[in-house]
C-alpha positions in Angstrom: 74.9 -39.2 47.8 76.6 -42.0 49.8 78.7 -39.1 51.6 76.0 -36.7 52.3 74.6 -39.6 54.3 77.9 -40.3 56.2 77.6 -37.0 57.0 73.7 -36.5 58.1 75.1 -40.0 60.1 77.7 -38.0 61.9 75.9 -34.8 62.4 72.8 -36.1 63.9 75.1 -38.3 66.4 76.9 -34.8 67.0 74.6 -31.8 67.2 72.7 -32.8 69.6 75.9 -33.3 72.3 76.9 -29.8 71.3 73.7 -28.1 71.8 73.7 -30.0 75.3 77.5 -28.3 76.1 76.3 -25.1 75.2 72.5 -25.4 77.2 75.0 -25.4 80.1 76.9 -22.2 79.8 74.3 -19.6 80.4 73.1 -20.5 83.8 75.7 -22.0 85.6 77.2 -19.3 88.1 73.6 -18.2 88.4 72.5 -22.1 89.6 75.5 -21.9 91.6 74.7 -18.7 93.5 71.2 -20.4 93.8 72.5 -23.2 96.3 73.9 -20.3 98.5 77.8 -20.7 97.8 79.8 -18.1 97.7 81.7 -16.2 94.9 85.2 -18.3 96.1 83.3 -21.3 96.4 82.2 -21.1 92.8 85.0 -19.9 91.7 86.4 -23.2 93.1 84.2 -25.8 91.6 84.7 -23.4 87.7 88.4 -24.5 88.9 87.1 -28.2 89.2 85.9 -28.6 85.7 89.0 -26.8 84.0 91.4 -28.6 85.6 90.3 -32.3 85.0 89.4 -30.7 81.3 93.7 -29.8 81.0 94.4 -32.9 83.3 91.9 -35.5 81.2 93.5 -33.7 77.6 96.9 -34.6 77.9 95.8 -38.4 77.7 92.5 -38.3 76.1 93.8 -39.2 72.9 95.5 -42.5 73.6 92.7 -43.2 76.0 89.7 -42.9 73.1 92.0 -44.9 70.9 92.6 -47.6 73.0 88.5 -47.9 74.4 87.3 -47.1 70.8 85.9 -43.8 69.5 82.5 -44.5 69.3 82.4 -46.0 73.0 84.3 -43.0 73.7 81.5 -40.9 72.2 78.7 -42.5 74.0 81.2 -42.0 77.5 81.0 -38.4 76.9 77.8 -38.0 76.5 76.9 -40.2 79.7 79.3 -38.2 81.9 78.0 -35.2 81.0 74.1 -36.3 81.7 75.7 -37.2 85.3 77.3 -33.9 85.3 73.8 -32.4 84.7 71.5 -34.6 87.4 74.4 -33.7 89.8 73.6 -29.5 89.7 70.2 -30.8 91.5 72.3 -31.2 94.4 73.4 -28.8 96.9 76.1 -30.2 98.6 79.4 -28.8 97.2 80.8 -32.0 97.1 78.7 -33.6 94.8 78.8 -30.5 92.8 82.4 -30.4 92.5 82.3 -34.2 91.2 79.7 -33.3 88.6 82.0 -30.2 87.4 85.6 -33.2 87.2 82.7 -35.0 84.9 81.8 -32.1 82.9 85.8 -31.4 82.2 85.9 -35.0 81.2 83.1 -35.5 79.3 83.9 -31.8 77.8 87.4 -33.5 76.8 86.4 -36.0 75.1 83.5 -34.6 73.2 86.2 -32.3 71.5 88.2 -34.9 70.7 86.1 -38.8 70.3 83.6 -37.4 67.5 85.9 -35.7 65.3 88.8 -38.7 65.8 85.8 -40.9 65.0 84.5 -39.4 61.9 87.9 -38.9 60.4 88.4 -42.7 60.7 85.5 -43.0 59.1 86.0 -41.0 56.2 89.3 -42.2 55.5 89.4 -45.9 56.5 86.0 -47.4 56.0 84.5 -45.4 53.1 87.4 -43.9 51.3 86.0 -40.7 51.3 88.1 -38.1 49.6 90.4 -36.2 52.4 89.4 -32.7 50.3 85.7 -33.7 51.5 86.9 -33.2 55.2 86.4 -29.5 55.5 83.1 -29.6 54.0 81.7 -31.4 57.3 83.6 -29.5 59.8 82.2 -26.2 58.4 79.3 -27.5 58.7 79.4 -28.6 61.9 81.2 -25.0 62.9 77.8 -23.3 61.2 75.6 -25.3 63.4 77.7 -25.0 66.3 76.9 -21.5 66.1 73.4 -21.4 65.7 73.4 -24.0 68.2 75.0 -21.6 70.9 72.4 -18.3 69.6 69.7 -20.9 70.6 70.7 -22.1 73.8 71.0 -19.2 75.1 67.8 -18.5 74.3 66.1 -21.7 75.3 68.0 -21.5 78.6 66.0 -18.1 79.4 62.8 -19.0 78.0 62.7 -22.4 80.7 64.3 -20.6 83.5 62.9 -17.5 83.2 59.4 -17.7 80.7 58.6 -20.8 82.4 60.0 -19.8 85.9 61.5 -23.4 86.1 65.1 -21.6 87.5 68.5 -22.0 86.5 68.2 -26.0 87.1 65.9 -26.1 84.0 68.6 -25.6 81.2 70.6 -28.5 83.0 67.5 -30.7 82.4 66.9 -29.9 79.3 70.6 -30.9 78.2 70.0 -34.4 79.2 67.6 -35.7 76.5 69.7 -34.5 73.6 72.6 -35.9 75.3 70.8 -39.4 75.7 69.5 -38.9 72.0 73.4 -38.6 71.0 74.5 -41.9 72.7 71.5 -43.9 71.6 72.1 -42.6 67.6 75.5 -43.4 68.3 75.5 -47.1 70.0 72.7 -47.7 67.1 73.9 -46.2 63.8 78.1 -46.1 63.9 80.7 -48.7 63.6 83.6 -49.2 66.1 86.8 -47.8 65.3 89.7 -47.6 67.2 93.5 -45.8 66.7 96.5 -46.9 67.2 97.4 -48.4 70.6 101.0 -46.6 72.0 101.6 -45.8 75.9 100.6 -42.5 77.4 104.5 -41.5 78.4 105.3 -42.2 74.7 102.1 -40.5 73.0 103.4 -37.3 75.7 106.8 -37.2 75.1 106.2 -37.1 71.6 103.8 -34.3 71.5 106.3 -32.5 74.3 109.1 -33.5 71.5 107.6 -31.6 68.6 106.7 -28.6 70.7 110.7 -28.1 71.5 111.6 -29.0 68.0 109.1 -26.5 66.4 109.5 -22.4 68.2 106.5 -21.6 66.2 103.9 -24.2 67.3 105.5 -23.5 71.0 104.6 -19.8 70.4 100.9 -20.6 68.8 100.4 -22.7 71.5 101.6 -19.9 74.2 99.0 -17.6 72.3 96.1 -20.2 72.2 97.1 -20.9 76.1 96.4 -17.0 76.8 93.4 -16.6 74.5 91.7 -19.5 76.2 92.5 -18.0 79.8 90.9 -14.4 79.2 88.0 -16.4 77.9 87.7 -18.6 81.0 88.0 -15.7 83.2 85.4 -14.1 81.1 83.1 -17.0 81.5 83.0 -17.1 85.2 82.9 -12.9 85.3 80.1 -12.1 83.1 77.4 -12.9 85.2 78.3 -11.2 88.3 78.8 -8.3 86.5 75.3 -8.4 84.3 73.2 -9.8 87.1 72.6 -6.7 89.3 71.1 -4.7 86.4 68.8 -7.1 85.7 69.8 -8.2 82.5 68.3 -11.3 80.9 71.3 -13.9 81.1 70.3 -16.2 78.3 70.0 -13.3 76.4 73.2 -12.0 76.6 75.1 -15.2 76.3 73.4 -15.5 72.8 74.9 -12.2 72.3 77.8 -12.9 73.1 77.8 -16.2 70.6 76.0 -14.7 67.9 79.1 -11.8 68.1 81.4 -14.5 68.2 80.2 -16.5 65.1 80.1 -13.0 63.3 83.6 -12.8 64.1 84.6 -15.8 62.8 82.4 -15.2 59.7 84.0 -12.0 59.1 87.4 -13.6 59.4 86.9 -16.2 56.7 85.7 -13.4 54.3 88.8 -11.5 55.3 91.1 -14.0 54.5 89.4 -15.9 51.9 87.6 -12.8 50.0 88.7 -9.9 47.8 90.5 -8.3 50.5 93.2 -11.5 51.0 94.2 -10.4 54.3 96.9 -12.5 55.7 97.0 -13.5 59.4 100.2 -12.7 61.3 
């Protein structure tokens, strides 16, 4: 009992940041191509947000253990609010400066609650390490049905409502303010060990050279996560001149991805014991 209500703790911190990152995904060329800019020009400020996402990711994770994870937790969530009440402007500028924020906040909202949790679970309660998995699946089953509903909800205010493309953005910011004020109010402080950013990268460049197979993996992972990026910023051009519902097809294409990842874990962990390359 005492560590299914660690876990409520976390997820109820967590969920509602994630459903907030994903309430941003379906619209966002669409708002974009709203304010007038062209397809270069949006491809440029995508650019923004990736690159201070890579940038912000090599340090992240001596950065959240030096400010503390759970400040670090509350950051995200305020940079990405910022990121949000910025798409109500239309000068490029300011948009560009809210997509840096997104990549940051995006950064360390993949990094802060997880480090934070695991600190947690280990250190302070003395949780067993087996337990670990348990909440990460079910943050990865949420996360999914959190994605299927944004996409939906994101087409239901822009278009049932006729609020626009802004709408989804506004939407995002009460869950995100929800997930900093359950945060600030409900977890303890932790913080990791404190080592210099040159160090923390050399050592992470060290075991890449040492190890040819996490060099490869991470070569693979580098060109997985490209085609996706370049899918993220083509779908809508492509889908938008016939007419087809955008929130709609982004919870397609999650609900297609979570049955991917569903039939994977059968695969590997069912009768059939398929082995991944």
């Amino acid at each position: 009992p005492a560590f299914r209500r660690f876990q409520r703790q976390f997820l109820l911190g967590y969920l509602p940041a994630l459903a907030a990152d994903w309430l941003q995904g379906p619209l966002l060329f669409q708002l974009l191509q709203s304010r007038g800019f062209l397809h270069s020009q949006i491809a440029a400020l995508y650019s923004c947000g990736f690159a201070s996402n890579v940038a912000f990711g090599l340090v992240s994770g001596v950065f959240v253990d030096r400010l503390g994870r759970k400040k670090s937790c509350v950051l995200s969530s305020g940079l990405c609010s910022v990121c949000c009440l910025l798409q109500l402007s239309r000068d490029f500028l300011a948009l560009a400066a809210g997509r840096v924020l997104a990549g940051l906040g995006t950064s360390l909202l993949f990094s802060a609650f997880e480090s934070w949790y695991i600190h947690e679970h280990l250190e302070r309660h003395d949780f067993p390490a087996e337990w670990i998995p348990d909440t990460f699946s079910r943050v990865a089953l949420w996360n999914s049905g959190l994605a299927v509903a944004a996409g939906l909800v994101a087409e239901l205010v822009a278009e049932g409502l006729a609020l626009g493309p802004i709408a989804p953005f506004l939407v995002a910011v009460p869950f995100l303010v929800l997930s900093g004020i359950f945060a600030v109010k409900n977890w303890d402080e932790n913080y990791g060990k404190s080592r210099p950013c040159s160090k923390a990268c050399g050592d992470g460049l060290r075991g890449l050279l040492s190890e040819p197979r996490a060099l490869l993996l991470g070569l693979v992972q580098a060109l997985v996560d490209s085609i996706l990026l370049i899918f993220a910023f083509l779908w809508t051009p492509v889908l938008e001149p016939h007419r087809i519902p955008l929130g709609i097809a982004f919870s397609g294409f999650t609900a297609a991805s979570a049955t991917g990842s569903a039939l994977f874990r059968r695969g590997v962990t069912g009768r059939l014991r398929l082995q991944p390359l």
